[in-house]
C-alpha positions, 0 to 999 in steps of 0.5 A: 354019627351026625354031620356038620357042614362047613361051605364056603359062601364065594363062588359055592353058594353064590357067584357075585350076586348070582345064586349058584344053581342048586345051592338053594336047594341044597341049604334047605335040604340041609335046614329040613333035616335039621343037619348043622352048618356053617357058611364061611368067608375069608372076607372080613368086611362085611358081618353076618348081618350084613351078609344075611342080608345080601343072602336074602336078596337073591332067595336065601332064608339064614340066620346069621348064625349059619355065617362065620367070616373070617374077622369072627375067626380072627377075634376068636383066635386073638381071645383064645391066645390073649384073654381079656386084652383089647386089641386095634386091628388095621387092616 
């Protein structure tokens, strides 16, 4: 049966802008058997554009697409429950 990996980004894979011992390692182990995974934050400022970025920044190679925040979800859940509705969200 084929795994999935969910991992949480703040304080797994890195401390503030520390790279956890090991995370790295592990991500490319993951990468190099072509196993899927998601990176998750529950903080909803920055896109996963912006968090590649930082990411790279201190050694890790993703694609944003290995990154799901939290606004992603939110987004997702207001168009499943309301489709074709514009919405303003403040926060």
């Amino acid at each position: 049966m084929p795994k999935s990996y969910l991992i949480d980004m703040d304080g797994v894979i890195v401390r503030g802008n520390n790279l956890i011992p090991g995370a790295g390692e592990f991500l490319d182990r993951l990468h190099q058997r072509q196993i899927k995974f998601l990176i998750l934050t529950n903080n909803p400022q920055y896109t996963p554009v912006d968090l590649q970025y930082r990411l790279q920044r201190i050694g890790l190679n993703l694609l944003p697409d290995h990154i799901y925040t939290s606004a992603l979800a939110t987004a997702q859940f207001l168009k499943w429950q309301m489709p074709n509705v514009t919405s303003f969200v403040v926060g």
